[in-house]
C-alpha positions, 0 to 999 in steps of 0.5 A: 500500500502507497505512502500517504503525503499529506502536503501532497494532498493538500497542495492537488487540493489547492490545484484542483480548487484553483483550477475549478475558480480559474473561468471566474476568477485570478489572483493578481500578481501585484497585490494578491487578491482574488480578481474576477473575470467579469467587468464593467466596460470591456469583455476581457478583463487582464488587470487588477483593478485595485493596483493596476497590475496585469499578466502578458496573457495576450499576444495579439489580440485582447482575450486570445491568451496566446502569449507565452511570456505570462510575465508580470505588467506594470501600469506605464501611463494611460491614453486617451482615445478621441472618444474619450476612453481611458487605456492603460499602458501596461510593460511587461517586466519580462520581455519589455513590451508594450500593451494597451489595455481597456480600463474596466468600470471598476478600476480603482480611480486612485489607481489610475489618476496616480498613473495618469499625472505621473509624467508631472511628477518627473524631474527630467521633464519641464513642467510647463512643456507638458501643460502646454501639449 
């Protein structure tokens, strides 16, 4: 008769567990809370909406998951489309690409003004030059 492993056991436990959440749910890679899938605004949520932090999940087109990096994504800055929707602009720690990315309905808007008016917070960066863009 095999050995029994309980930390074996408790570690399949936690796998299967996950893997039963996983279509509804991820654990950011920033801050480690559990993120649900479904968001206000976009179709294909990647980012946690409390630190801005995502995955490089996609390749080329937002929800295919095609990427093989799966390297973590820090919020760069955001953008804004000429109707007026926020993007943020994610680098990967990894492989150092850039993605945009849809902000979704329940982001944290904290979160998002502190990336937004990073820019004036540099240094190298003459204040007056970008208030007048």
């Amino acid at each position: 008769m095999p050995r029994r492993n309980p930390r074996r056991e408790r570690l399949q436990r936690r796998k299967n567990a996950g893997q039963a959440e996983r279509g509804d749910a991820f654990r950011c890679a920033g801050c480690s809370l559990d993120v649900p899938m479904i968001a206000p605004g976009t179709a294909h949520r990647n980012h946690c909406p409390h630190c801005l932090t995502s995955l490089h999940v996609d390749h080329r087109i937002p929800g295919d998951r095609r990427a093989a990096c799966r390297g973590r994504m820090t919020a760069l800055s955001v953008t804004v489309r000429q109707d007026g929707e926020w993007l943020i602009i994610h680098h990967c720690q990894s492989c150092g690409e850039l993605s945009a990315n849809r902000i979704a309905g329940d982001d944290n808007a904290l979160a998002l003004l502190r990336v937004a008016i990073r820019p004036l917070s540099d240094t190298r960066l003459p204040v007056n030059a970008l208030l007048t863009l």
